[in-house]
C-alpha positions in Angstrom: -6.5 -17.0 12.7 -8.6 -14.1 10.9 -12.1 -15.3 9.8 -14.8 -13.6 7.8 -18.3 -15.4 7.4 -20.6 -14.0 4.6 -24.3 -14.4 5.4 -27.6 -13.3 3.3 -27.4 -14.5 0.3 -30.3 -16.4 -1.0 -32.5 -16.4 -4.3 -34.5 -13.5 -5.1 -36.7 -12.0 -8.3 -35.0 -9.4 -10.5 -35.6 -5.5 -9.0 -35.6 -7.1 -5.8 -33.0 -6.9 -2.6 -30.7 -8.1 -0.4 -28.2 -7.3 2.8 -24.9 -9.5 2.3 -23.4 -9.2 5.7 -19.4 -10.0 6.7 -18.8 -11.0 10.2 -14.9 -10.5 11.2 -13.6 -12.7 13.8 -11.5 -9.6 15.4 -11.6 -6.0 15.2 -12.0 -4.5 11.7 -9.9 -1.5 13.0 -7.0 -4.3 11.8 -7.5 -3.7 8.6 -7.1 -1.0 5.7 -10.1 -2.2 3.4 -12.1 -4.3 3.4 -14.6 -5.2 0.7 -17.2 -7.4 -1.9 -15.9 -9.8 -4.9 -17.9 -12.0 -6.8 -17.7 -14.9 -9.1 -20.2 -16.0 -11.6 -19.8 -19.7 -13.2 -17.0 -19.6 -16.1 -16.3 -15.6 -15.2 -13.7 -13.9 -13.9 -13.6 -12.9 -9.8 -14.4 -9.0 -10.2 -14.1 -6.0 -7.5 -17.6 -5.1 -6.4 -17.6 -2.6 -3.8 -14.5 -1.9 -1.3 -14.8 0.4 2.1 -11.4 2.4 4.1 -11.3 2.7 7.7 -12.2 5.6 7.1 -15.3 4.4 5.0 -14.3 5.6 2.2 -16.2 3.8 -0.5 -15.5 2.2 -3.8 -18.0 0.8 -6.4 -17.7 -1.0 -9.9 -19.5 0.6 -12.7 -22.0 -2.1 -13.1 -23.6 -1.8 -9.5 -23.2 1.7 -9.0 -26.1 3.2 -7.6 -27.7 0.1 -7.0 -25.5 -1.3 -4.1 -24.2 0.2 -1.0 -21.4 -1.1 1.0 -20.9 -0.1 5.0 -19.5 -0.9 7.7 -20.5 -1.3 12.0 -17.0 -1.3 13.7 -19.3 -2.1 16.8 -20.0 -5.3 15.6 -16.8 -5.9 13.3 -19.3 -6.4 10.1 -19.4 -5.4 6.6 -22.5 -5.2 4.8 -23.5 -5.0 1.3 -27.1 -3.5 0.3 -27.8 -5.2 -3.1 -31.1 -3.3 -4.6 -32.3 -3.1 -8.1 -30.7 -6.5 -8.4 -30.5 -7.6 -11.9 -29.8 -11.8 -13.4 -26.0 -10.7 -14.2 -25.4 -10.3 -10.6 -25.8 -14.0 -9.9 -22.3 -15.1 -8.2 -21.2 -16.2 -5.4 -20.3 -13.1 -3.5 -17.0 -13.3 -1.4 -15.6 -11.0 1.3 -12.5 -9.7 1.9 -9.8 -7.6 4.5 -6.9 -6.2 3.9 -4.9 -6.0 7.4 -2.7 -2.9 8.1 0.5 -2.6 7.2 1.2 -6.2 6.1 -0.9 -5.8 3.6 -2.6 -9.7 4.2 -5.8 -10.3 2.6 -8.3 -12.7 4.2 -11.2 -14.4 2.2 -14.7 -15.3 3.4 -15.7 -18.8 1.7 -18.4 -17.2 -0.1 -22.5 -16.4 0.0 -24.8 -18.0 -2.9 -26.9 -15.0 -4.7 -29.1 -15.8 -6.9 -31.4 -13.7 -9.2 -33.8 -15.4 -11.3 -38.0 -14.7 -12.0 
Protein backbone atom coordinates (compact mmCIF):
# COMPACT_ATOMS: atom_id res chain seq x y z
CA UNK A 1 0.00 0.00 0.00
CA UNK A 2 1.24 3.59 -1.18
CA UNK A 3 1.84 5.97 1.84
CA UNK A 4 2.63 9.67 1.97
CA UNK A 5 3.42 11.29 5.45
CA UNK A 6 3.38 15.25 5.56
CA UNK A 7 5.77 16.65 8.09
CA UNK A 8 6.61 20.49 9.01
CA UNK A 9 3.82 22.10 9.72
CA UNK A 10 3.68 23.96 12.92
CA UNK A 11 2.58 27.59 14.05
CA UNK A 12 4.39 30.50 12.79
CA UNK A 13 3.98 34.62 12.71
CA UNK A 14 2.74 36.19 9.50
CA UNK A 15 5.83 36.96 6.82
CA UNK A 16 7.42 34.06 8.32
CA UNK A 17 8.30 30.36 6.77
CA UNK A 18 8.02 27.00 6.53
CA UNK A 19 9.27 23.55 4.58
CA UNK A 20 6.16 21.14 4.38
CA UNK A 21 7.82 17.94 3.40
CA UNK A 22 6.06 14.58 1.71
CA UNK A 23 7.67 11.34 2.40
CA UNK A 24 6.57 8.51 -0.30
CA UNK A 25 6.63 5.07 0.82
CA UNK A 26 8.04 3.90 -2.80
CA UNK A 27 9.59 5.52 -5.67
CA UNK A 28 8.06 8.79 -6.81
CA UNK A 29 9.13 7.70 -10.37
CA UNK A 30 5.43 5.77 -9.92
CA UNK A 31 3.76 8.59 -10.25
CA UNK A 32 2.73 11.46 -12.91
CA UNK A 33 2.20 14.40 -10.26
CA UNK A 34 2.28 14.72 -7.36
CA UNK A 35 1.33 17.85 -5.35
CA UNK A 36 -0.07 20.36 -2.18
CA UNK A 37 -3.92 20.79 -1.15
CA UNK A 38 -5.23 22.47 1.71
CA UNK A 39 -8.19 22.84 3.75
CA UNK A 40 -9.17 25.67 5.93
CA UNK A 41 -12.16 25.12 8.57
CA UNK A 42 -15.67 25.60 6.69
CA UNK A 43 -13.65 26.06 3.13
CA UNK A 44 -13.38 24.23 0.30
CA UNK A 45 -10.04 21.66 -0.29
CA UNK A 46 -8.14 23.96 -2.95
CA UNK A 47 -5.09 23.03 -5.42
CA UNK A 48 -1.93 24.69 -4.06
CA UNK A 49 0.99 23.80 -5.84
CA UNK A 50 1.36 20.47 -8.16
CA UNK A 51 5.01 19.08 -9.65
CA UNK A 52 5.44 16.50 -13.13
CA UNK A 53 8.09 13.97 -13.17
CA UNK A 54 9.50 16.04 -15.09
CA UNK A 55 9.16 18.89 -12.37
CA UNK A 56 7.14 20.81 -14.03
CA UNK A 57 5.48 23.09 -11.69
CA UNK A 58 2.04 24.45 -11.01
CA UNK A 59 0.95 27.18 -8.49
CA UNK A 60 -2.53 28.77 -7.46
CA UNK A 61 -2.73 32.47 -7.79
CA UNK A 62 -2.89 33.16 -4.22
CA UNK A 63 0.66 31.65 -3.26
CA UNK A 64 2.41 32.44 -6.33
CA UNK A 65 5.65 33.77 -5.70
CA UNK A 66 5.51 33.05 -2.21
CA UNK A 67 5.70 29.23 -2.28
CA UNK A 68 7.89 26.76 -4.07
CA UNK A 69 7.18 23.19 -4.52
CA UNK A 70 10.15 20.53 -5.44
CA UNK A 71 10.86 17.43 -5.48
CA UNK A 72 14.31 14.85 -4.35
CA UNK A 73 13.61 11.55 -6.23
CA UNK A 74 16.64 10.36 -4.10
CA UNK A 75 14.70 10.41 -1.18
CA UNK A 76 11.16 9.93 -2.71
CA UNK A 77 10.02 13.52 -1.01
CA UNK A 78 8.04 16.39 -2.03
CA UNK A 79 8.57 19.57 -0.35
CA UNK A 80 6.73 22.78 -0.11
CA UNK A 81 8.67 26.11 0.73
CA UNK A 82 5.92 28.35 2.28
CA UNK A 83 7.45 32.07 2.65
CA UNK A 84 5.76 35.35 3.05
CA UNK A 85 3.14 33.31 4.77
CA UNK A 86 0.06 35.24 5.38
CA UNK A 87 -3.23 34.22 8.16
CA UNK A 88 -5.38 32.95 5.07
CA UNK A 89 -3.04 30.17 4.55
CA UNK A 90 -3.96 28.54 7.82
CA UNK A 91 -5.18 24.82 6.73
CA UNK A 92 -4.33 21.83 7.05
CA UNK A 93 -2.07 21.10 4.20
CA UNK A 94 -2.45 17.59 2.55
CA UNK A 95 -0.29 15.68 -0.03
CA UNK A 96 -1.00 13.95 -2.88
CA UNK A 97 0.30 11.40 -5.99
CA UNK A 98 -1.05 10.63 -8.96
CA UNK A 99 0.41 7.05 -10.00
CA UNK A 100 1.17 6.43 -13.83
CA UNK A 101 -1.17 5.27 -16.00
CA UNK A 102 -3.86 4.26 -13.62
CA UNK A 103 -4.31 7.46 -12.83
CA UNK A 104 -4.79 6.45 -8.63
CA UNK A 105 -4.43 9.29 -6.35
CA UNK A 106 -3.00 8.71 -2.87
CA UNK A 107 -3.61 11.21 0.08
CA UNK A 108 -1.22 12.06 3.04
CA UNK A 109 -3.50 12.52 6.36
CA UNK A 110 -2.60 16.00 6.53
CA UNK A 111 0.13 18.62 8.28
CA UNK A 112 -1.44 21.46 10.84
CA UNK A 113 -0.14 25.13 9.57
CA UNK A 114 -0.86 27.64 11.37
CA UNK A 115 -0.33 31.49 10.91
CA UNK A 116 -1.27 33.69 13.59
CA UNK A 117 0.88 36.96 15.51
Amino acid sequence: QVQLVESGGGLVQPGGSLRLSCAASGSIFNFNVMGWYRQAPGKQRELVATITSYDGTNYADSVKGRFTISKDNAKNTVYLQMNSLKPEDTAVYYCDAQAKFSGSHYWGQGTQVTISS
